[in-house]
C-alpha positions in Angstrom: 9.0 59.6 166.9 9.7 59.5 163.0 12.4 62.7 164.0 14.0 60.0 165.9 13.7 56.7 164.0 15.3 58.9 161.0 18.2 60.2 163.0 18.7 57.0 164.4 18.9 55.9 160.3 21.4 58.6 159.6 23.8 57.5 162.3 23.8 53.9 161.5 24.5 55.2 158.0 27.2 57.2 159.3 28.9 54.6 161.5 28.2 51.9 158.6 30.5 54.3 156.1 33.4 53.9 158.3 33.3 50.7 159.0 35.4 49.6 155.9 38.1 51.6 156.9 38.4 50.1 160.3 41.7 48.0 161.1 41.0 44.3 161.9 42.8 44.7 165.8 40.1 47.5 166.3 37.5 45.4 165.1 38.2 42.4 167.0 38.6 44.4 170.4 35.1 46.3 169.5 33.6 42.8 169.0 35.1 40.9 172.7 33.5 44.6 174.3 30.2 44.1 172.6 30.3 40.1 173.7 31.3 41.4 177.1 28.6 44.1 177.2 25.9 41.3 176.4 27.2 38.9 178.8 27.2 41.9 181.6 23.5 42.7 180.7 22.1 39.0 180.4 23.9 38.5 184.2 22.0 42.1 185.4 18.8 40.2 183.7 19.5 36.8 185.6 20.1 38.2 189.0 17.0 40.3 188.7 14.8 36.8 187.7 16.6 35.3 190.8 15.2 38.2 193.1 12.2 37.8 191.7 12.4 41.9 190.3 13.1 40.7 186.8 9.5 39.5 186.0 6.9 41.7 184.6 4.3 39.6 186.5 5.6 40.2 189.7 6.7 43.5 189.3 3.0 44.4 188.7 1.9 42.0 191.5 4.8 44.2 194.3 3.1 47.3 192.6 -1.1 46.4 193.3 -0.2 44.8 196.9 1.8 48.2 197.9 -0.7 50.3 196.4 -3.3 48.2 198.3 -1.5 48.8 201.6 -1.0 52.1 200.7 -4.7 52.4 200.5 -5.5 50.4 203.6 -3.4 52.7 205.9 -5.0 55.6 204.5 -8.2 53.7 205.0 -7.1 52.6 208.5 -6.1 56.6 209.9 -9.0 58.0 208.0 -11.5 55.7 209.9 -9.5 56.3 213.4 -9.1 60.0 212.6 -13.2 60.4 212.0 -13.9 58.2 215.1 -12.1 60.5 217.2 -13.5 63.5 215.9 -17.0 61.9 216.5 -15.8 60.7 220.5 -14.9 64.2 220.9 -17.6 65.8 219.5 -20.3 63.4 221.8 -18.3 64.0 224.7 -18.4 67.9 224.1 -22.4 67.5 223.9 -22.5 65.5 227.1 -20.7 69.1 228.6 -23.1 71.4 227.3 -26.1 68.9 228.5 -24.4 68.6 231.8 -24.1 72.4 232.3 -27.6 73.4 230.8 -29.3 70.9 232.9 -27.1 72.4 236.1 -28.3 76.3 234.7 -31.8 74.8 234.9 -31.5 73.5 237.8 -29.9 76.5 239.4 -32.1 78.9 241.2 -30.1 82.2 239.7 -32.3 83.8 236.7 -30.2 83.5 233.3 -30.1 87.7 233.5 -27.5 86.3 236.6 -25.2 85.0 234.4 -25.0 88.1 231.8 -23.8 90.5 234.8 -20.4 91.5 234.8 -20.5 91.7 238.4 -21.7 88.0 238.3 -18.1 86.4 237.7 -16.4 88.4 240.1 -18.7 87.4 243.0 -18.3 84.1 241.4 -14.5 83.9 241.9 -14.6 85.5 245.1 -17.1 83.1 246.1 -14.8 80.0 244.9 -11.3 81.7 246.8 -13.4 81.8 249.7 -14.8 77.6 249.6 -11.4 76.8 249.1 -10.3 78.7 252.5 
């Protein structure tokens, strides 16, 4: 930062050296662009005050309310997203209660249900219900 503030010094030094020499035409014209150049720059400053932009205040106020929906959706998809998982999840274990208690209730030993042979009667057992 002092790098800069002392370059800006040598510049305004710099341009302040040839101002002297400048004719009064170019002076005059430099001095209506500068007015202009303000003018341009207080309008910019108005318009963004009549949109409401131009104030810190509510600049900061548009920032915390869109960070705080911003945080609400993610709030809002994170809840859905983990109540899903949990529905799905408890209706996975109502399955796998629903097919132990039908194994237990089945007169086939569990030894049944490891033979390889097992699911082939199986199938042919189901194409044959179905006829």
């Amino acid at each position: 930062m002092n790098d800069d503030t002392e370059i800006g010094y040598k510049v305004r030094q710099t341009l302040n050296q040839g101002l002297d020499t400048i004719d009064n035409n170019v002076s005059r014209r430099l001095d209506l662009n500068r007015q202009a150049a303000l003018e341009n720059q207080r309008m910019s400053a108005g318009w963004l005050r009549l949109t409401g932009i131009g104030h810190v205040a509510e600049l900061a106020e548009f920032v915390v309310f869109s960070n705080a929906r911003t945080l609400l959706a993610v709030m809002a998809l994170s809840i859905g997203a983990a109540g899903t998982y949990y529905w799905k999840a408890l209706e996975q274990t109502q399955e796998f209660a629903e097919i132990d208690s039908a194994l237990l209730a089945d007169e086939l030993p569990p030894s049944a249900y490891i033979d390889r042979g097992f699911n082939a009667w199986l199938e042919r057992a189901s194409d044959s219900s179905l006829q």
